[in-house]
C-alpha positions, 0 to 999 in steps of 0.5 A: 690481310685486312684489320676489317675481317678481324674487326667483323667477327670481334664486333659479334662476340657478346660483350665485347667493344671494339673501336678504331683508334689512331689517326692519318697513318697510324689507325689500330683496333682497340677491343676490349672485355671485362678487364681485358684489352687488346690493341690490333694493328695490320704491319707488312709483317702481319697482324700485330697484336699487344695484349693488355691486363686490367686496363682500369690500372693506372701503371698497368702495362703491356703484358706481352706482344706478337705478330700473327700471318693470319685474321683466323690466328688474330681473331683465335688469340684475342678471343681467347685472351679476352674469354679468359677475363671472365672466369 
């Protein structure tokens, strides 16, 4: 699995920023759109994905978190939970 592939085909989308955060071992993706977020990391389970809603917020937290096996299944859901900001 590689966060690289994921971050490629996000970096694509209109709209959308997408930026590596983190430092020595502790490297995520941070990408975002409208008033969505989500933060992308690569765990020997898979592709953690933490979900993040109106991130202009203060208080705001984490709205839901999962682990996926595959790029094409993180790509899929981030894509989907930022798309959904813009209606």
């Amino acid at each position: 699995m590689s966060l690289q592939t994921v971050k490629e085909k996000l970096e694509a989308i209109p709209g959308v920023s997408v930026s590596e955060r983190g430092t020595g071992n502790v490297n995520f993706l941070y990408v975002q759109s409208a008033k969505r977020a989500v933060e992308v990391d690569e765990t020997p389970e898979g592709i953690w994905i933490e979900y993040w809603d109106d991130r202009d917020k203060e208080d705001e937290r984490c709205v839901k978190e999962e682990t996926v096996e595959s790029e094409a299944d993180a790509f899929a859901k981030i894509k989907s939970w930022l798309s959904c900001a813009e209606t």
